[in-house]
N, C-alpha and C positions, 0 to 999 in steps of 0.2 A: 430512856431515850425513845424517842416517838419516830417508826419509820414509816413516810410518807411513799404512798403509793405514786407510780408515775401518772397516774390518771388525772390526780387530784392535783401533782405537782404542776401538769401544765395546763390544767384546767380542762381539759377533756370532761373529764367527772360529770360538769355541771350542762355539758352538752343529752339531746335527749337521743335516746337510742333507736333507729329506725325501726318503724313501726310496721314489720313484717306482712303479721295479719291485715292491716288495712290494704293493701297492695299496692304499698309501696317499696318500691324497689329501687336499686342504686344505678344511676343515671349510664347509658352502654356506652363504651369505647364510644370515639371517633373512627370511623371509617374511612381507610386510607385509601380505598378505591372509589368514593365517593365523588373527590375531586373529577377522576377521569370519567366517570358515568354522566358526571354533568357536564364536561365539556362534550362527550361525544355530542349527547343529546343538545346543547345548544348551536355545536357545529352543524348538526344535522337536520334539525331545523330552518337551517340557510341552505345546507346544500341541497337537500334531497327536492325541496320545490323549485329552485334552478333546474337543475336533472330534468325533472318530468316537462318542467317546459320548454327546456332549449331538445330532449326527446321529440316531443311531440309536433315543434314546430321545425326541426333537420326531418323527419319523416314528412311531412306537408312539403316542406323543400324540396325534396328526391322528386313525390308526384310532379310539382312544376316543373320541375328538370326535364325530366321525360317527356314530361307534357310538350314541351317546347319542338320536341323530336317527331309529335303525335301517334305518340303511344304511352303506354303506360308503365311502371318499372316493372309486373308481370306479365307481358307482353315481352320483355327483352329477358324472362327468365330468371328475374329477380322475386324469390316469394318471401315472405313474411319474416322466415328464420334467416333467411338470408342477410335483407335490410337490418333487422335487429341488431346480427352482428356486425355490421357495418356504421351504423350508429352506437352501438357502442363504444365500438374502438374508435372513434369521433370523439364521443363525451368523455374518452379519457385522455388524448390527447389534449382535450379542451382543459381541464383539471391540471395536467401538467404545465398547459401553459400560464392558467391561474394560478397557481401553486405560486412558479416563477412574479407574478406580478404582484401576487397579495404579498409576500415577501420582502420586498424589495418597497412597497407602501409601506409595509411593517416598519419596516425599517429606516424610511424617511419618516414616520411619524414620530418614533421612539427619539430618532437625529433631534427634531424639533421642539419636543416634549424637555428633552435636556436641553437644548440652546437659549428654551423659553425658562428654566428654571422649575417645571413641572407646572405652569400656569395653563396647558394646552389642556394636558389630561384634569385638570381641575375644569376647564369649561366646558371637554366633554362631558365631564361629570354633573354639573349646574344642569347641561340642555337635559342629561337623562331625566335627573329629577324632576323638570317642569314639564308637565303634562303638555300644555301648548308649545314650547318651543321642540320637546321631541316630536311635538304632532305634525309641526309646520317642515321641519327635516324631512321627516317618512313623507310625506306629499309631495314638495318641489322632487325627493329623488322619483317616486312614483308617474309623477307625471312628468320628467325626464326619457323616463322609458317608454313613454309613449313617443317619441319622437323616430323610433325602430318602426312603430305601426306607419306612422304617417310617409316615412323614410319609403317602408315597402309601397304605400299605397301612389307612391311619385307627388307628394306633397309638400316633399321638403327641400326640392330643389332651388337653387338661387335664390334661396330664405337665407339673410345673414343671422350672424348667432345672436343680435338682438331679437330678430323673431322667433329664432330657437328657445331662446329664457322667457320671452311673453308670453310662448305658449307653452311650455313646462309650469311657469309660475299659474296660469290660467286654469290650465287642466289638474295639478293638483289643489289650487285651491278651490273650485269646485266640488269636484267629485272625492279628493279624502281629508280633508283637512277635518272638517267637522267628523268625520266615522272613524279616525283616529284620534281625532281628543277623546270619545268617549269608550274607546278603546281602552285607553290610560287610565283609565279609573281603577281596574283590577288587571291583579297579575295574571288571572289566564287573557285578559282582553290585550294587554302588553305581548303575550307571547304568540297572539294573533295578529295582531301589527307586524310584527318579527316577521310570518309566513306570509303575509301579505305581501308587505316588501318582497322578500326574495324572490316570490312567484312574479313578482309583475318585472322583476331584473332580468328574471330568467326569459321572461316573456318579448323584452326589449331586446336585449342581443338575441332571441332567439329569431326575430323579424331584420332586424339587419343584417344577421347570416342569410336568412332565405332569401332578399333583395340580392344579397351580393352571389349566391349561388346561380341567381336567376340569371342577371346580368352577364357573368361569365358563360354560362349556358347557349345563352343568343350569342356572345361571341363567335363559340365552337359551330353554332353551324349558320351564322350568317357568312362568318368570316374565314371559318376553317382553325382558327387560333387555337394553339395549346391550351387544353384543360388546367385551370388556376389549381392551386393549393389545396384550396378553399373545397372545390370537387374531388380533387383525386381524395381527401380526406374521405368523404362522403363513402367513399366507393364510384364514382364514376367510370368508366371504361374509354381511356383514352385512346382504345387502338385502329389505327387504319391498315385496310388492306385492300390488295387488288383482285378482280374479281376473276377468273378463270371454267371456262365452261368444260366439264369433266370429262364428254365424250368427243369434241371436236378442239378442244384446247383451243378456244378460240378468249379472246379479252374481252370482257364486257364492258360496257358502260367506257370504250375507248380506253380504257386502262388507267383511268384516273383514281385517285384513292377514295374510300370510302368509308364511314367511320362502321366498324362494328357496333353494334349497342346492346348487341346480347344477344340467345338462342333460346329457342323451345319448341318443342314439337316437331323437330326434325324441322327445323329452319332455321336461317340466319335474320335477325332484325337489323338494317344496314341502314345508314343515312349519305344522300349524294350530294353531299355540299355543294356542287357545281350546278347540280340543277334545282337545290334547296325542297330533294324530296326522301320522305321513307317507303321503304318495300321489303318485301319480305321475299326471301330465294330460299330455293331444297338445298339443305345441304348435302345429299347427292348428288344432288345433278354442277354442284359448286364446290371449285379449287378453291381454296385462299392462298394467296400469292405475294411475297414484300409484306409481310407482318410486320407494320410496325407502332411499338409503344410510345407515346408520349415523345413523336416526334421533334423533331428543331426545326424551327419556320425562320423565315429572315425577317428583318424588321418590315411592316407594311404589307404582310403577305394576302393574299385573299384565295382563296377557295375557288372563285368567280370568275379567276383569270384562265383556270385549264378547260372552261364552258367550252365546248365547239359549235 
């Protein structure tokens, strides 16, 4: 009786044995944290260029805010650590409100993806692969976001949205259409296109917040109007007070309110809506009187009307 090794039985045997000495070695695990490494890194590749520019252009923001008061946000007392954290907690309520909205896209795409039978994410999938149709995507949104610049710069008024799309289409086929096809060529040029895009996203809402900061800003002291959302996020300082002279108790400025804007150096930085000026008073020699926060105006109120 002939006993047949298992090697030979299933054919193993005739397989060759790995060949140590050459340095060759047997192929390592799959890494099961690999997955999340790469997601962080491709999330954050989107986010973190958003960040620094919707950062950079809410700080630009604050200076025209102030500006508008004619002074500066150091000047009212505001320095560098200050603003930072004030911008920060901005960009993360910005996050939670994206969070909410990428979500909720999510989730109408995924809706659509099944309604279509999975033909959506198949022609997502076709645009990735072809170098010009993703090129032509990354451009029109590209130069979408410049419509934030033109927006801030008062260019985009009483332009209907057919001029809105002739100049998105305009400006990105111009200036990326072509530096993104040849982007596509390789994978680090693809993952350049990627932070392209994002930065100039971030760059675009970051110009339509500082418009819209701005606007509200002339409200508050053309008109005297509640500080929007939009500001008190920022950190704005929405509080009026009345003025009080501390050796004669006597009312300044007729006793009409005046917006506080901040302190330094043993002073108060004040704005007089009524007479559309800033001044600086000792806070020694100055009561504050009727503090109050983020008052309630009635509808059509103005600032203009308490002038004497």
């Amino acid at each position: 009786m002939t006993i047949t090794k298992p090697e030979e039985h299933s054919g193993l045997a005739d397989l060759p044995e790995p060949d140590t000495k050459a340095g060759v070695v047997d192929p390592p695990e799959p890494d099961t944290k690999a997955g999340v490494v790469d997601l962080l890194e491709r999330g954050g590749s989107v986010v973190v260029p958003i960040g620094i520019a919707l950062y950079a252009l809410l700080y630009l923001g604050i200076q025209q805010v102030y500006g508008i008061f004619n002074i500066s946000p150091e000047q009212a007392g505001i320095d560098q650590a200050t603003m930072f954290g004030r911008l920060v907690g901005t960009l993360v309520l910005l996050v939670i409100a994206g969070a909410l909205l990428t979500g909720i896209v999510v989730a109408v795409v995924w809706l659509l993806d099944k309604a279509t039978l999975g033909h959506l994410f198949r022609l997502v999938q076709a645009i990735r692969v072809r170098p010009w149709a993703a090129a032509i995507v990354g451009a029109l949104w590209c130069g979408a976001t410049y419509w934030g610049f033109l927006g801030y710069l008062g260019l985009g008024e009483g332009v209907s949205m057919a001029g809105v799309v002739i100049t998105s289409v305009l400006i990105g086929a111009l200036a990326f259409l072509v530096p993104f096809r040849l982007l596509r060529r390789r994978p680090s040029g693809r993952a350049g296109m990627k932070i392209v895009v994002a930065a100039f996203t971030g760059i675009g809402l970051g110009f339509a917040l500082m418009g819209q900061m701005e606007s509200d800003a002339i409200a508050v002291a053309e008109k005297g109007r509640p500080a929007s959302m939009l500001l008190s996020m920022v950190g704005f300082q929405d509080q009026w007070v009345v003025l009080n002279d501390r050796e004669s108790g006597k009312v300044l400025r007729g006793g009409v309110q005046v917006l506080l804007l901040g302190e330094r150096e043993g002073t108060y930085a004040l704005y007089d809506c009524a007479h559309q000026e800033t001044f600086r008073i000792s806070m020694e020699a100055t009561v504050l009187r009727q503090v109050t926060l983020e008052p309630e105006r009635p509808d059509g109120y103005s600032c203009l009307d308490q002038k004497n």
